[in-house]
C-alpha positions in Angstrom: -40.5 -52.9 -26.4 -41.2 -52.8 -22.8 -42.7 -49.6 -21.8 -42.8 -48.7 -17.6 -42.1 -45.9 -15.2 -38.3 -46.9 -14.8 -38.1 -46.9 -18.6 -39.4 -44.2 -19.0 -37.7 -42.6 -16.5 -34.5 -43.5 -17.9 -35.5 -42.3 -21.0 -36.0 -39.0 -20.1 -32.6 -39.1 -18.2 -31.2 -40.0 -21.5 -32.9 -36.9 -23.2 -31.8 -34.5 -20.6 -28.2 -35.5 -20.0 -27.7 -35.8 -23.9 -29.0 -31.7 -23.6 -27.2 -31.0 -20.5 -23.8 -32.6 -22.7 -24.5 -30.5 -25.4 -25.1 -27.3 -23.9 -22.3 -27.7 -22.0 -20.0 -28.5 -24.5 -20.9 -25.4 -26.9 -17.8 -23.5 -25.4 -14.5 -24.7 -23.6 -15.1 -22.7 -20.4 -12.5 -23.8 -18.1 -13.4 -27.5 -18.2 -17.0 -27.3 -19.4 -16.4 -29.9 -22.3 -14.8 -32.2 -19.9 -17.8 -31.6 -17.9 -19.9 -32.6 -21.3 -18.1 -35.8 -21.6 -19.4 -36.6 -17.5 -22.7 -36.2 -19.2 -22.7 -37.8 -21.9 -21.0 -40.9 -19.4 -24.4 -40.4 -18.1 -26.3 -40.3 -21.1 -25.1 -43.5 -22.1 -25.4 -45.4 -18.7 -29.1 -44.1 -18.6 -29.7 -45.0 -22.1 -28.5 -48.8 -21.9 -30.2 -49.5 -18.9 -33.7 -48.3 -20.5 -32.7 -50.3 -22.9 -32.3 -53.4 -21.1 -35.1 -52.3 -19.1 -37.6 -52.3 -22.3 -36.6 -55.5 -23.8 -37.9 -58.9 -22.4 -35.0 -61.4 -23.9 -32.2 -62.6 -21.7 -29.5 -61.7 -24.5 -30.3 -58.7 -25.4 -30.7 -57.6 -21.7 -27.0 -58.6 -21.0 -25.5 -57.2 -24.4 -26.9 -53.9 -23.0 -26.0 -54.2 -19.7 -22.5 -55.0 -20.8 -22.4 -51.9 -22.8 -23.6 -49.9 -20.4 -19.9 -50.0 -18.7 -18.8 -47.7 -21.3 -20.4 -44.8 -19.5 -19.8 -46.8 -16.0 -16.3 -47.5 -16.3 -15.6 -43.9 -17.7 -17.4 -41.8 -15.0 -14.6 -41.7 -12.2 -11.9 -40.9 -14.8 -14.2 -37.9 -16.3 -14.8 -36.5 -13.2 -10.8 -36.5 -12.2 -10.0 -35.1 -15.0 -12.8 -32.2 -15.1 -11.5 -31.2 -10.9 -7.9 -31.5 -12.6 -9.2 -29.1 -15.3 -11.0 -26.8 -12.6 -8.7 -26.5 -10.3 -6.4 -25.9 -12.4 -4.1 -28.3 -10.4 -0.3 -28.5 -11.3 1.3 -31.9 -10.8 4.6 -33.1 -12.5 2.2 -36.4 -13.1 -0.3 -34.3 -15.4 1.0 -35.2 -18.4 0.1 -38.8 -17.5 -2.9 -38.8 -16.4 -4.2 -41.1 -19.7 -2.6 -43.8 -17.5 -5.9 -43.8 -15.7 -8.1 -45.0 -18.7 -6.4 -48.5 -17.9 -8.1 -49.5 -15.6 -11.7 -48.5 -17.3 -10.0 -50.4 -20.2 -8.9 -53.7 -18.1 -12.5 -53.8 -16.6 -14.1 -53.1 -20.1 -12.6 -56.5 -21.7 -13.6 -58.4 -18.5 -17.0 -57.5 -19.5 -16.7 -58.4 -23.1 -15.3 -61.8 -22.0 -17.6 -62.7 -18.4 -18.7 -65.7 -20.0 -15.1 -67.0 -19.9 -14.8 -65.9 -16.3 -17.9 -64.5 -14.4 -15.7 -61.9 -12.6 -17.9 -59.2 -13.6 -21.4 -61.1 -12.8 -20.9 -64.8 -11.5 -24.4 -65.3 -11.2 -27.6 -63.7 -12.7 -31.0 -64.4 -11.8 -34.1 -63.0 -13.3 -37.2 -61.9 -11.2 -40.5 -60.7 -12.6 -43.6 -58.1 -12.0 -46.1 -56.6 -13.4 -44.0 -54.7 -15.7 -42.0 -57.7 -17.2 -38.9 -59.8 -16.4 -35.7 -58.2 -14.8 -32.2 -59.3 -13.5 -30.3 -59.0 -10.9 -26.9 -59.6 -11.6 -24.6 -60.8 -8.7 -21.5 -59.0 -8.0 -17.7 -60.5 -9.3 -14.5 -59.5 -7.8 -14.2 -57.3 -11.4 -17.3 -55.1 -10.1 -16.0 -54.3 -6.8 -12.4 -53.7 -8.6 -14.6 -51.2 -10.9 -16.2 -49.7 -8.0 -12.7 -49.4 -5.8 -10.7 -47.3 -8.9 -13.6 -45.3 -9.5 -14.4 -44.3 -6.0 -10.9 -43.9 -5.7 -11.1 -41.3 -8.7 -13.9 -39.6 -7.4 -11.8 -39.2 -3.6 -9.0 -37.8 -5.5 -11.0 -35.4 -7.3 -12.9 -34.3 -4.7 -9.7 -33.5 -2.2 -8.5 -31.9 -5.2 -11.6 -29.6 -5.1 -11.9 -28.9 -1.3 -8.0 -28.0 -1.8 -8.6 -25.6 -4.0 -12.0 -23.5 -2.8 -10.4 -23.6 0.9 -7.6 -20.8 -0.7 -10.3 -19.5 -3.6 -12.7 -16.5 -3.1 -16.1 -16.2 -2.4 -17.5 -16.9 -5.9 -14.8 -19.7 -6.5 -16.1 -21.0 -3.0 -19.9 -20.9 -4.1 -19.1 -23.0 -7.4 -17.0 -25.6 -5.8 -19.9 -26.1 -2.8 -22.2 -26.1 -6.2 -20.8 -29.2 -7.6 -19.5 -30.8 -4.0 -23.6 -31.2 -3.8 -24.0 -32.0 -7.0 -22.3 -35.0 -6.7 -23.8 -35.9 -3.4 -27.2 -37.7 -5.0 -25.3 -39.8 -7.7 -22.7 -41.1 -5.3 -25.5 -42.0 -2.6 -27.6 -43.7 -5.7 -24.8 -45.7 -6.4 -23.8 -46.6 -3.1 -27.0 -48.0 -2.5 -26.9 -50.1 -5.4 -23.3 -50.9 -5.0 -22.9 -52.1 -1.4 -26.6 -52.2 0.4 -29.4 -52.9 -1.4 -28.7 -54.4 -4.3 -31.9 -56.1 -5.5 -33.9 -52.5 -4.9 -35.7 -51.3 -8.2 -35.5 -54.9 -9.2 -31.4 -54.4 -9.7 -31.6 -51.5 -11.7 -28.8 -49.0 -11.5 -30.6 -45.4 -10.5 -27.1 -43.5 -10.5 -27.7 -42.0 -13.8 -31.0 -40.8 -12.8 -29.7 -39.1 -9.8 -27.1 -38.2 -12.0 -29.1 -36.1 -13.6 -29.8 -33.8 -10.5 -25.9 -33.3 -10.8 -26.2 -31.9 -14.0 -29.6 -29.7 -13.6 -28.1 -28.1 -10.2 -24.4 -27.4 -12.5 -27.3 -25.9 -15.1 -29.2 -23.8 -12.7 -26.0 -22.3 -11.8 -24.8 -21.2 -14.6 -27.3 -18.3 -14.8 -26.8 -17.7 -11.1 -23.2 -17.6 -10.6 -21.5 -18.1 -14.0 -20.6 -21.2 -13.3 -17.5 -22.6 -15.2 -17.1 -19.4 -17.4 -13.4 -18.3 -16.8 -14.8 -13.9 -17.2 -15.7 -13.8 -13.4 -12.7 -16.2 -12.3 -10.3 -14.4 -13.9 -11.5 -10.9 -13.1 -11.1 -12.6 -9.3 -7.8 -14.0 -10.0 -6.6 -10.9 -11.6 -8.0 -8.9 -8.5 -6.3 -11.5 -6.4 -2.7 -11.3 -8.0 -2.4 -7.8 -9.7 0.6 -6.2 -8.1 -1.4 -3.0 -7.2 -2.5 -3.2 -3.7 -6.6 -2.3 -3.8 -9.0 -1.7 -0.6 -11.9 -1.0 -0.5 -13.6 1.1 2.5 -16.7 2.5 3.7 -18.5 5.9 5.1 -16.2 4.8 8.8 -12.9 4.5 7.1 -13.8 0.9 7.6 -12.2 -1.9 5.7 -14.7 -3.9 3.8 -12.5 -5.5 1.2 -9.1 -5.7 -0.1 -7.0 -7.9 -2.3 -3.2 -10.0 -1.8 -1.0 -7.5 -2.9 -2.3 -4.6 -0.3 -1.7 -7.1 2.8 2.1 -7.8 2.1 2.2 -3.6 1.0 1.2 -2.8 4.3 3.3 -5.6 6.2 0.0 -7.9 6.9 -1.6 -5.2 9.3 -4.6 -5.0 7.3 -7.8 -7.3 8.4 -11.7 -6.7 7.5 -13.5 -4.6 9.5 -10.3 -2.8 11.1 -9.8 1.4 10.9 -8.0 2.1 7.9 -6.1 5.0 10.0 -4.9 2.6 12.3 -2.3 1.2 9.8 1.1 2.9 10.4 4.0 2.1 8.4 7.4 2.7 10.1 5.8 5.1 12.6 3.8 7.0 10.6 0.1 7.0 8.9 -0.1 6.9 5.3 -3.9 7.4 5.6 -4.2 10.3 8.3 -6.1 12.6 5.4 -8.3 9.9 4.4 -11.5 12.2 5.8 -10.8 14.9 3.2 -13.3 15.1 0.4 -11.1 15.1 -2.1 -9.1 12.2 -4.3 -5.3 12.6 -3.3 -2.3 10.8 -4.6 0.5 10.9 -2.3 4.0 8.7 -1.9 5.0 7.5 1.3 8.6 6.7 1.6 9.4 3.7 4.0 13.1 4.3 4.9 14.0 1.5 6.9 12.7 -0.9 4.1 14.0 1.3 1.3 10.1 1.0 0.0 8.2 3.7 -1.8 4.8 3.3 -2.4 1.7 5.5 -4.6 -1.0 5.8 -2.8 -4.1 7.0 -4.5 -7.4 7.3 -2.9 -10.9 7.8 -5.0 -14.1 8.6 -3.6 -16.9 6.1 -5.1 -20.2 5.6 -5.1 -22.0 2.5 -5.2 -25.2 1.0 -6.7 -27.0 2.3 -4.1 -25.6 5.8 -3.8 -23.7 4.8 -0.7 -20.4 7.1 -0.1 -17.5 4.7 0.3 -13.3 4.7 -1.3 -11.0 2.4 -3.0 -7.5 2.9 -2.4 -4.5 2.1 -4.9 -1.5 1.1 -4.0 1.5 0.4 -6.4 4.9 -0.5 -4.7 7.4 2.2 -7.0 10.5 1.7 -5.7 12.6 0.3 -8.6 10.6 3.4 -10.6 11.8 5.8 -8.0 15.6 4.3 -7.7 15.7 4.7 -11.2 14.2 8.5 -11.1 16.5 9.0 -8.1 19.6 7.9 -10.6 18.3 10.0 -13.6 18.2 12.4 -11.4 21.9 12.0 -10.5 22.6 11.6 -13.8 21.7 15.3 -14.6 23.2 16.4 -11.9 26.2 15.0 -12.6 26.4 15.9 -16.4 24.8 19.2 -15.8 27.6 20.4 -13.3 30.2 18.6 -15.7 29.1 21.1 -18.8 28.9 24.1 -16.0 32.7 23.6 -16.4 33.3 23.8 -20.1 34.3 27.0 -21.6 32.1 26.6 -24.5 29.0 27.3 -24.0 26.5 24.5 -24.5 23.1 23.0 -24.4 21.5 19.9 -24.5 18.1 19.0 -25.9 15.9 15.9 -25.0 13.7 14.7 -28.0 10.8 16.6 -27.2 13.1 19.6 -27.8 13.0 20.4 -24.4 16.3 22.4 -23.1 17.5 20.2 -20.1 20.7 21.8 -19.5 22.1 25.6 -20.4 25.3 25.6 -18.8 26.8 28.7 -17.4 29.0 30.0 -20.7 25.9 29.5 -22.6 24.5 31.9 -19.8 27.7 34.1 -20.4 27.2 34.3 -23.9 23.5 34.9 -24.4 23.3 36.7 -20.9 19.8 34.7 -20.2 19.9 32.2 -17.0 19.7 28.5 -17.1 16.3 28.6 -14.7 14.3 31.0 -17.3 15.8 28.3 -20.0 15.5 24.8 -18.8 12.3 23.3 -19.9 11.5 25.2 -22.3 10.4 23.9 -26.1 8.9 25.1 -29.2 12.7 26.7 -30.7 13.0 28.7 -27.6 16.8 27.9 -27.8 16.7 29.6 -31.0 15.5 33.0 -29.7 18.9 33.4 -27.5 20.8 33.1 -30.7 18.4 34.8 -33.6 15.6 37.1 -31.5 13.1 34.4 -33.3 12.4 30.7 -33.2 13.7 28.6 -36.0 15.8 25.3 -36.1 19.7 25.4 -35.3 22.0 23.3 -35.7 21.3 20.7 -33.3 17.6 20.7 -34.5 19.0 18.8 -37.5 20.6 16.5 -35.3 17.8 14.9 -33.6 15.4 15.6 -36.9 18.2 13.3 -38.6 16.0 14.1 -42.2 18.2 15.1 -44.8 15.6 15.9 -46.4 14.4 18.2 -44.2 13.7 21.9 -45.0 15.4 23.3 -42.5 18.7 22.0 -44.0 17.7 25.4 -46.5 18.2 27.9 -43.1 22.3 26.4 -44.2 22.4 26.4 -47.6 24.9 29.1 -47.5 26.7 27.6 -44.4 30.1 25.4 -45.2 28.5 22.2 -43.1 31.2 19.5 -42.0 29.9 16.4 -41.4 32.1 13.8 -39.4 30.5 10.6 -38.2 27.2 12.0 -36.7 28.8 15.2 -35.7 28.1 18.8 -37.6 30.4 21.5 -37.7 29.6 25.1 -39.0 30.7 28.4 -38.7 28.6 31.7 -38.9 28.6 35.1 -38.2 26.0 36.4 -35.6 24.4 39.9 -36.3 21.9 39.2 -33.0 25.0 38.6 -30.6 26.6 41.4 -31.7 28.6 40.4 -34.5 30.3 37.3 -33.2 31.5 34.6 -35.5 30.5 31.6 -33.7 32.1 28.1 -34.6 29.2 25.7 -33.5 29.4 21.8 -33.4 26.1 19.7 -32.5 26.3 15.9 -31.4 24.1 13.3 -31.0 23.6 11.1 -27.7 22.0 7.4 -28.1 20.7 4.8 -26.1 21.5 1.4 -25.9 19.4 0.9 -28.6 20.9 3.3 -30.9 18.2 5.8 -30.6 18.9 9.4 -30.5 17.7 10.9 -27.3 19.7 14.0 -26.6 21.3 17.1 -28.9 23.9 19.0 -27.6 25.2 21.9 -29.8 28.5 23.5 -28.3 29.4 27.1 -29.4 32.9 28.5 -29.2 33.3 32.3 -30.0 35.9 32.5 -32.4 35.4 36.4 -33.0 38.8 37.6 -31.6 40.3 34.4 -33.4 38.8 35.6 -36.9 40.0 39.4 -36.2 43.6 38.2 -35.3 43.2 35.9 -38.7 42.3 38.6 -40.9 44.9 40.7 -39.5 47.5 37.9 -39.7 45.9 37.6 -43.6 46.4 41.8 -44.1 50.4 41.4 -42.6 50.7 38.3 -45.1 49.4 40.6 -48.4 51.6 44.2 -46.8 54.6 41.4 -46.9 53.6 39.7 -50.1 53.3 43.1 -51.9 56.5 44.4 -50.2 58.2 41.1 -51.0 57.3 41.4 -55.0 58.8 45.5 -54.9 61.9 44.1 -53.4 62.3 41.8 -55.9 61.2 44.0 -58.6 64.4 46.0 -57.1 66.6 43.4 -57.4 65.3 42.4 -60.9 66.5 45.9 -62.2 69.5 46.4 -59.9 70.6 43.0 -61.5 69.8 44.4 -65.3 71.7 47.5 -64.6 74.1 45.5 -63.4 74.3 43.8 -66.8 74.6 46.9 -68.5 77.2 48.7 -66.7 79.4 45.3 -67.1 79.1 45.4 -70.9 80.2 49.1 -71.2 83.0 48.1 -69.3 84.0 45.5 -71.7 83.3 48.0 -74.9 85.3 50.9 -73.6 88.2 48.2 -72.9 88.5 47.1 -76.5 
């Protein structure tokens, strides 16, 4: 073996992209194993042309010259696919981009067979130095068709990458100017060897060396920027495309930074530097109280867009204790049509069961009285506003004087089991469908018999999420029944003397028609 400096320099190449593959292949950080197999190209280029370098025999020297274009050929076709990765670049044609491995493949077999053709090297002529015997290997239309595809893949991916960090952020910016002059050094290398000077370093192929730079400056900025970890991209992406409008401002009421969603919020008025004040929205400033000291969380209503927006404001403080805000904004309108319609929705059924004579409540699930409608205030003689909202069995205390489950508890409880079923043990319960029906007699109201009937309301997913329980005072109704009951039992009993009457009118009858028959004879 043939030991000298550009051995040995290649060596060393070999050593460091084979570390710089590895270490960037331990993880699949948004391209960073793709990124492994550009070094590992490298790794092998380096490491067949020390190769040919250290051996002195004319075969050997062109076996590893001609597998050296294993890592040659597959360089431009890496690096496309690692911008493609990067960028994150959607194309319909993505799904075929293994089409481009056939031209590496074409140019590989007209490497195996240049003896045949001498397309790749029609000529090769061997020099010598101090150092040993080299060649220099003349250039066949099948080099410069290796060098047009794979400058052609290195274009592409490059206008794929100045595409994408002209629209990215500051840190997506720094990392795609990171490996923009990464690649500088390699592609110089190899256009020197390529198209200028090819006989410099006695024809040897320095674009793995250089190479190398590519890989140490991608290295270096890992530590510095994070480079090709997707934590800090996607906490900027997120930032970017979250649907909550964020700005960030200073001491002046300054903007200093802000994200996508706040600029098409505030109708693109917002720029860097500008007042925050300043922004009006349909003739009026949603920030005018942006002095005060305090955090605030208002809604401004945009009328003639039919918008309504959340705006909070937070005082912060930064890493070095310098006063300065970040203001949320989050776009509620759908939330607040469909408040506005609940809303409605109330309305609507609460005036509808202000006209029913019975009177009746509704609970939510949280047993929270949401309507006590104005026979319910008849009967119990306690308003709806001292009622509505209230929890805890509070219902209960109108009816009893003390909190306890009624009727509609069981309802949404819907727990036969329950142990409030035992508060009705001595109640005659009907139960039809999800409706209960009872009747009771109510010492606290005064002695009413109250006929009660508690229903269920579900949602489209069959949940309960309302009880109502309607009470009807039957009292007078049960009075005129018992008196109706006390006529039927008078009648009964004077219905069994008449005919007790007739029975014995009829026997003495009887008996006066047989005298009549004896005194005859």
């Amino acid at each position: 073996m043939i030991l000298n400096p550009i051995t040995a320099i290649l060596f060393a190449n070999t050593i460091i992209l084979l570390f710089l593959a590895i270490y960037f292949g331990y993880k699949n950080y948004r391209g960073r194993r793709v990124f492994a197999l550009l070094m590992l190209a490298g790794a092998i280029w380096a490491l067949t042309g020390a190769l040919e370098n250290s051996t002195s025999l004319f075969s050997e020297k062109i076996l590893w010259s001609k597998l050296s274009y294993l890592g040659i050929t597959s360089i431009g076709p890496i690096w496309l696919m690692f911008t493609i990765k990067y960028a994150q670049y959607k194309n319909k044609n993505n799904k075929n981009t293994w089409l481009i491995w056939i031209f590496p493949i074409i140019t590989l077999v007209l490497v195996a067979t240049n003896n045949f053709h001498g397309l790749i090297w029609p000529e090769i002529h061997t020099v010598y130095d101090n150092y040993g015997n080299h060649l220099i290997y003349k250039h066949g239309a099948g080099v410069y068709f290796t060098i047009l595809y794979s400058y052609l893949f290195l274009i592409t991916g490059i206008t794929i990458l100045i595409n994408y960090i002209r629209t990215s952020s500051k840190l997506q910016k720094q990392q795609g100017i990171i490996i923009i002059l990464g690649l500088i050094v390699p592609w110089i290398a190899n256009l020197i060897y390529n198209l200028a000077l090819p006989n410099v370093f006695y024809g040897i192929d320095l674009t793995p060396v250089a190479l190398t730079t590519t890989g140490v400056i991608i290295m270096l900025s890992v530590f510095k920027y994070d480079f090709l970890k997707i934590i800090p991209i996607a906490k900027e992406i997120i930032y970017q495309n979250i649907a909550i409008g964020i700005i960030l401002i200073n001491k002046d009421n300054q903007i200093i930074d802000f994200n996508n969603s706040s600029k098409k919020l505030l109708d693109n008025q917002i720029e860097l530097g500008i007042d925050i004040t300043s922004i009006k929205l349909e003739n009026t400033a949603p920030f005018k109280d942006i002095d005060s000291n305090t955090d605030t969380n208002t809604t401004h209503h945009c009328a003639k867009q039919g918008k309504w927006l959340n705006i909070k404001i937070n005082t912060l403080n930064d890493a070095d204790n310098k006063y300065c805000k970040i203001i949320l904004i989050e776009d509620i309108t759908e939330r607040q049509k469909t408040e506005n319609y609940l809303k409605e929705s109330r309305h609507f059924f609460s005036d509808v069961t202000d006209f029913l004579p019975d009177p009746t409540f509704v609970l939510n699930k949280k047993r929270e009285i949401v309507i006590w409608n104005k026979a319910m205030e008849k009967l119990t003689g306690i308003s709806a506003k001292d009622m509505i909202g209230k929890n805890n069995y509070e219902h209960a205390v109108a009816f009893y004087g003390t909190k306890r489950p009624m009727l509609v508890d069981l309802i949404l409880d819907n727990n036969p089991l329950s142990s409030d079923w035992k508060l009705y043990a001595d109640y005659e319960i009907t139960k039809d469908g999800h409706n209960l029906t009872t009747k009771s007699y109510n010492k606290y109201l005064g002695g009413k018999v109250l006929l009660i009937v508690a229903q269920p309301l579900f949602n489209d997913k069959g949940e309960v999420i309302y009880g109502i329980e309607s009470t009807r005072d039957i009292t007078e109704l049960e009075k005129h029944n018992e008196k109706i009951h006390e006529k039927m039992e008078e009648l009964s009993k004077l219905n069994n003397i008449m005919v007790n009457r007739e029975m014995k009118m009829m026997e003495l009858k009887q008996e006066i028609a047989k005298l009549k028959i004896k005194n005859t004879k």
